[in-house]
N, C-alpha and C positions, 0 to 999 in steps of 0.2 A: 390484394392480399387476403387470402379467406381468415376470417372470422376465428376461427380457432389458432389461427397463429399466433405465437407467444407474444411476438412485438405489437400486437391488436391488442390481446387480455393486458399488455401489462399498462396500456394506452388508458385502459377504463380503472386499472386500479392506479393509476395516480390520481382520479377524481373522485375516489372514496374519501378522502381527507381536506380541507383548504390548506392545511401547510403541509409543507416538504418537511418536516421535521416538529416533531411535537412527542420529548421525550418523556416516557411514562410507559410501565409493565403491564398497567390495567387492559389494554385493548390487546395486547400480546399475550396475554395469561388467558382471556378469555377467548381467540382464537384457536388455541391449543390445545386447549379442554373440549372446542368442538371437534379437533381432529383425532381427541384418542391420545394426548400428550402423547406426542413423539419426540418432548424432549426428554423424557423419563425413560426411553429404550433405545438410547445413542451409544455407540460402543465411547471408549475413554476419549476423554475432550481435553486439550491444550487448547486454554482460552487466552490468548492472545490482545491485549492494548495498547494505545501508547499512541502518539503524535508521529513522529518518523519510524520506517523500518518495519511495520506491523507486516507487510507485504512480505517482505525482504527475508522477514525471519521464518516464516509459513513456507514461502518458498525452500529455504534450505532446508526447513524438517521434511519436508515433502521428498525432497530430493535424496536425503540422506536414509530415513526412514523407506523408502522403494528400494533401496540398495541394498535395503537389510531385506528384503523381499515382505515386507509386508503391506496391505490393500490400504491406502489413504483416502477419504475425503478429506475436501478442503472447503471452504467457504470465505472467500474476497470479495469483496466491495473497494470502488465500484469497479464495473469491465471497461472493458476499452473498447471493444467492436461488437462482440453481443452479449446477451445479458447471460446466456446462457453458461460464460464464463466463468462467471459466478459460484459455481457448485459443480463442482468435482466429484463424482461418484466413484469412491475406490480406483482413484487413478485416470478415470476420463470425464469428458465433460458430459455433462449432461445433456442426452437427445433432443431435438428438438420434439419429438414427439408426445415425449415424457414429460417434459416439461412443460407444456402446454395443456396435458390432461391435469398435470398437479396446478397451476395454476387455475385452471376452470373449477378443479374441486374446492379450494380454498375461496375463489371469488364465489360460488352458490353456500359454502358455510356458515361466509359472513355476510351474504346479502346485503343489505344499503348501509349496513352499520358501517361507520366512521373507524378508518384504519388509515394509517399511512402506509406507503408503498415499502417502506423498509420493511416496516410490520410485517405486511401480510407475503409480502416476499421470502423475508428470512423466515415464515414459517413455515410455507412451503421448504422452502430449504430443511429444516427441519424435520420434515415427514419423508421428506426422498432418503436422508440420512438416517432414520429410523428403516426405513423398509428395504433399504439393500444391503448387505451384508458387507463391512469393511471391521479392520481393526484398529482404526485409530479414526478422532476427527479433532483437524487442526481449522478454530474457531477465530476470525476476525471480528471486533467492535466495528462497528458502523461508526459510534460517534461517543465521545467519553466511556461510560463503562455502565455506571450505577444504574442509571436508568434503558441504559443499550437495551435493544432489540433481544439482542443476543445473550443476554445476562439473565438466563431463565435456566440453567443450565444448575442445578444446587452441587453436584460434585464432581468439580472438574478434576481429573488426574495432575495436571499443571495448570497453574497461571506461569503467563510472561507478561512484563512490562518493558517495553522498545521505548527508546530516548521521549521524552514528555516535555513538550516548548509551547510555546501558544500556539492556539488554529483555534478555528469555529470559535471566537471569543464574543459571538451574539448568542451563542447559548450555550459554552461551558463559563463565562467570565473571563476578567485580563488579570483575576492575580493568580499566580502560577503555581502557590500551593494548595488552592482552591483545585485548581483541575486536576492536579495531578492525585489530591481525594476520590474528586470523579472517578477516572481512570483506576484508581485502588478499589471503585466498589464491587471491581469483577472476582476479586479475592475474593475464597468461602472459606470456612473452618477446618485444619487441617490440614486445605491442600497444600502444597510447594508452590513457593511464589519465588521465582527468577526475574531479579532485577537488573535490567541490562544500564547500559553507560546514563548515566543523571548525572544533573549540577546535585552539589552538596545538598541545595534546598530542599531539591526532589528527591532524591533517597533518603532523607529525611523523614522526610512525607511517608513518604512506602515504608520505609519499615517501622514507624508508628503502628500504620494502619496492621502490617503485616503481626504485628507484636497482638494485636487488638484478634486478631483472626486464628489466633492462636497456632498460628505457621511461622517457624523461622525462615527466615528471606535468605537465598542464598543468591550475593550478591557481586557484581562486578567490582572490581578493584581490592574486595576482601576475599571475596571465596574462588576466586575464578578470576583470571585477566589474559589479555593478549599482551605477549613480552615481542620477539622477534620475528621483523616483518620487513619482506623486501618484495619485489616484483612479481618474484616464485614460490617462494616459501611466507609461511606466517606459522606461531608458536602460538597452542593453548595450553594452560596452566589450570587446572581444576581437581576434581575430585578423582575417577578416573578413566578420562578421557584424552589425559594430557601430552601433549606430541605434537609433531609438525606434520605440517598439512600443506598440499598445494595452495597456490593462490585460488579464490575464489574464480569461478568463472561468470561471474556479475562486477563491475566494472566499479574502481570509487575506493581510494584508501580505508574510505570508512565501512565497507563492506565486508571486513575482518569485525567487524564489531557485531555486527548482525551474524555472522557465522558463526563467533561466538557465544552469542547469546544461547544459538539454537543447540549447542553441544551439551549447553549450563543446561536447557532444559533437557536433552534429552540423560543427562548424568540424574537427572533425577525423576526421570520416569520408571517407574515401576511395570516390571512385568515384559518388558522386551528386551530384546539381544541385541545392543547396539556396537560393533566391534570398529576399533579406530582405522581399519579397511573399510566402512558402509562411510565413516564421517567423509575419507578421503575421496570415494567416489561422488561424494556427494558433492563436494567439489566443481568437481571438475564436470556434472551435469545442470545444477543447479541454472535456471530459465526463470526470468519474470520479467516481460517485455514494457517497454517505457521505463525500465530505473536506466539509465545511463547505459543505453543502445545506442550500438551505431547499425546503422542499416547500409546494407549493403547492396543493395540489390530493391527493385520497385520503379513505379513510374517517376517519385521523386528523386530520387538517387541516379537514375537513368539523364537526367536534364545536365546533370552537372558534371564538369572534370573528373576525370579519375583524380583529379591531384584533394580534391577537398573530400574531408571526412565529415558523416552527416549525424548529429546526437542528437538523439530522442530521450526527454525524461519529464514526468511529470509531476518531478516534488512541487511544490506550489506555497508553499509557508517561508518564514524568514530563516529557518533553520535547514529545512531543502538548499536555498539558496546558497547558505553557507558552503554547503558541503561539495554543492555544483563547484562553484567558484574554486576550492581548497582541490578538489579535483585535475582542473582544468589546469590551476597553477602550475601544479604539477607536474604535467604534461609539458607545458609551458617553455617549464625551464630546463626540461630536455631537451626538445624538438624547436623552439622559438617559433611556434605555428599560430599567427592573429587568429581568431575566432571571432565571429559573425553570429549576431545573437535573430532568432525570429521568436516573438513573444506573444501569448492572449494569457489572461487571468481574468479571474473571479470578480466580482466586488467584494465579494464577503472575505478578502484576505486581506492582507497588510502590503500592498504592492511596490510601496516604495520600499520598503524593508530589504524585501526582498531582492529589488533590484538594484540598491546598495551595493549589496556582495556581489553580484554579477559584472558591477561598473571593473572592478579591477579585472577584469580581464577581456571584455568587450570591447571592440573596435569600432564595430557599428552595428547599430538592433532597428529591427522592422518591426513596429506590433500591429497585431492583427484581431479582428474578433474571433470569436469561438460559435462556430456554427453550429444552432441548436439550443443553445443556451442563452435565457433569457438573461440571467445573472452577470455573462459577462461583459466585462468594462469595456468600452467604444474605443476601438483601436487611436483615435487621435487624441483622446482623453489619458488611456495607458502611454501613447509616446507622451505627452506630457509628465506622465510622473517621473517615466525613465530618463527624460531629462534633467528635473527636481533632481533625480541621484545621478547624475553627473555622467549618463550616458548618451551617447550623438544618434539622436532617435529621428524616426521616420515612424509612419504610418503606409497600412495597407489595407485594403477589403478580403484578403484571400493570403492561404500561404502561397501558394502558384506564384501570386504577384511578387508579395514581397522576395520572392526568391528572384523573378525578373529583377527587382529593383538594384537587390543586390548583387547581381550579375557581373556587374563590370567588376567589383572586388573580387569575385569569385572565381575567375578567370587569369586572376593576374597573378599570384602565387598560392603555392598550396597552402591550404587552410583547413578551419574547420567550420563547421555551419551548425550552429546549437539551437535546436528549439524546443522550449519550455516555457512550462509555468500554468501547465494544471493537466491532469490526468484526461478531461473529456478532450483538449485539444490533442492532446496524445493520440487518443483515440481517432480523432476525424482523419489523423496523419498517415495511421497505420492502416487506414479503411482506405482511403486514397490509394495509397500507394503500393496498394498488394497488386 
């Protein structure tokens, strides 16, 4: 692979830092100032936080916003097959070309100085979004808020905050209105702050801080709600955006939540033309692969019956799981179709938690390791946990295998075949199987 390819440069900048994470503004303030602050000439930023749904919701403004025909960048973390993923220039991905010179220029700015990869990544992201020409940038936190990478940004047009549960609790903490502080520190003075679905505790939380920030919160279940919702239709209620709308075309009852999240913010953006025809297309376009896919087609999906359905997602926390599970029920008790769990995770999560809420609807789960990843848990150690919560676990080296293993179930009435429980396994699946 030559030397200037992105996957090489980004090879040497994970060894500018010893951790994978070490949050703080100082290395990211003074990378920025060497490139000419390109966060100070970004068109208007929707900054984006929150534990689930961060994705989900960026997705739909993206989708709804394009319909209104106007040029979006986006910024997500992390990809799934390449990193180029990542940054979205006014609508497409970013060249590999392009991003290999921004990459090189940012690795000789900051020479041997100590940076982490999110840093010196999302800066470059930064200076791409700065020098091409778009009208909107919708901003994802990497990880909490206050000290986020991304939190360089002094006047964002919106904040949103997406459902806030525990994650990464080795470096935001385990009490819950602790983090959801975190998470509020991407609020600035002024801007609009969109608070999407919270426990009581946490909207709490948020509209203290939001009180503090001297921005009124306009907030789910007071200013804005989803009322009626069936298969095909779902009802938003807000300011004035309010009307029926197709079903979402991203899969999951709860996927009307993030929908409407993304309505709450775009009712209070300033300065664009958002008419309840862009929201409805936006509908029915709306793409973010690994939430609750099924794949249809691939080397994976090619091995198996037509009769079983194949789900890809990669929530990974106790509150993903929920939602899988509550999904899946669903389905359930329309169709009576057993489901077939194949599993890798993290260490750094709460895995039995999570697979708590998967027990009610799992037949039988295969876990597997995550190739590439030094973090995760050893597939016979994970069927271990999955068993602690009450699921008929196996182990496998590979998903290839575990799908051999579970073969004989898979073959014998129609089903479905779920694998999850972390985004980079998402990823290895969707590389595979194209």
């Amino acid at each position: 692979m030559p030397d200037r390819h992105s996957d090489v440069i980004l090879k040497r900048l994970m060894t500018l830092h010893p951790k994978i994470i070490d949050l703080s503004l100082d290395r990211m303030l003074d990378i920025l100032e060497k490139l000419g602050n390109p966060e100070k000439r970004l068109p208007p930023v929707i900054h984006v936080a929150g534990t689930n749904g961060k994705g989900s919701l960026i997705a739909y403004l993206r989708a709804i916003l394009q319909a209104a025909g106007y040029r979006v960048h986006t910024y997500t973390s992390p990809h799934l097959v390449r990193f180029a993923e990542r940054i979205v220039l006014a609508g497409k991905t970013i060249p590999e070309s392009e991003l290999s010179d921004l990459l090189l220029e940012c690795e000789g700015i900051n020479g041997p100085e100590a940076i982490t990869y999110f840093e010196i990544t999302t800066a470059a992201a930064f200076k791409a979004f700065a020098d091409t020409p778009a009208d909107i940038l919708l901003l994802e936190t990497g990880l909490g808020g206050r000290l986020d990478a991304t939190n360089v940004v002094d006047n964002p047009a919106v904040v949103a905050l997406t459902p806030i549960s525990h994650d990464h609790e080795q470096f935001l903490g385990s009490d819950l209105a602790g983090i959801a502080g975190e998470k509020a520190g991407i609020m600035k003075s002024g801007a609009p702050v969109i608070i999407g679905p919270q426990s009581d505790l946490v909207r709490d939380v948020l509209a203290v801080h939001a009180v503090d920030k001297k921005s009124a919160p306009y907030t789910e279940g007071t200013n804005w709600r989803v009322t009626d919702q069936d298969a095909q239709n779902w009802t938003y209620e807000g300011a004035h955006l309010s009307g029926t709308y197709p079903a979402p075309a991203l899969n999951g009852p709860h996927q009307t939540g993030n929908a409407a999240t993304a309505i709450a913010v775009l009712e209070k953006l300033s300065g664009f033309s958002i008419g309840k025809d862009h929201v409805a297309e936006g509908m029915k376009t709306v793409d973010w692969p690994a939430r609750m896919q099924r794949l249809k087609r691939g080397n994976l999906v090619n091995r198996l019956p037509d009769t079983v359905q194949v789900w890809l997602d990669g929530g990974h926390n106790e509150a993903a799981g929920q939602k899988i599970a509550e999904c899946f029920a669903l389905w359930d008790a329309d169709d009576n179709l057993p489901t077939y769990l194949i599993s890798g995770m993290l260490n750094t999560k709460d895995q039995i938690s999570y697979y708590r809420h998967l027990q009610t609807i799992t037949q039988k789960a295969v876990m597997v390791p995550i190739e590439g990843e030094n973090s995760a848990t050893p597939a016979a150690e994970l069927a271990d946990m999955g068993r602690a919560a009450g699921i008929d676990c196996m182990s496998a080296p590979s998903v290839e295998e575990a799908v051999d293993m579970l073969m004989p179930k898979l073959v014998k009435q129609p089903c479905r075949l779920l694998i999850c429980g972390s985004l980079y396994l998402a990823g290895n699946v969707l590389r595979s199987n194209s």
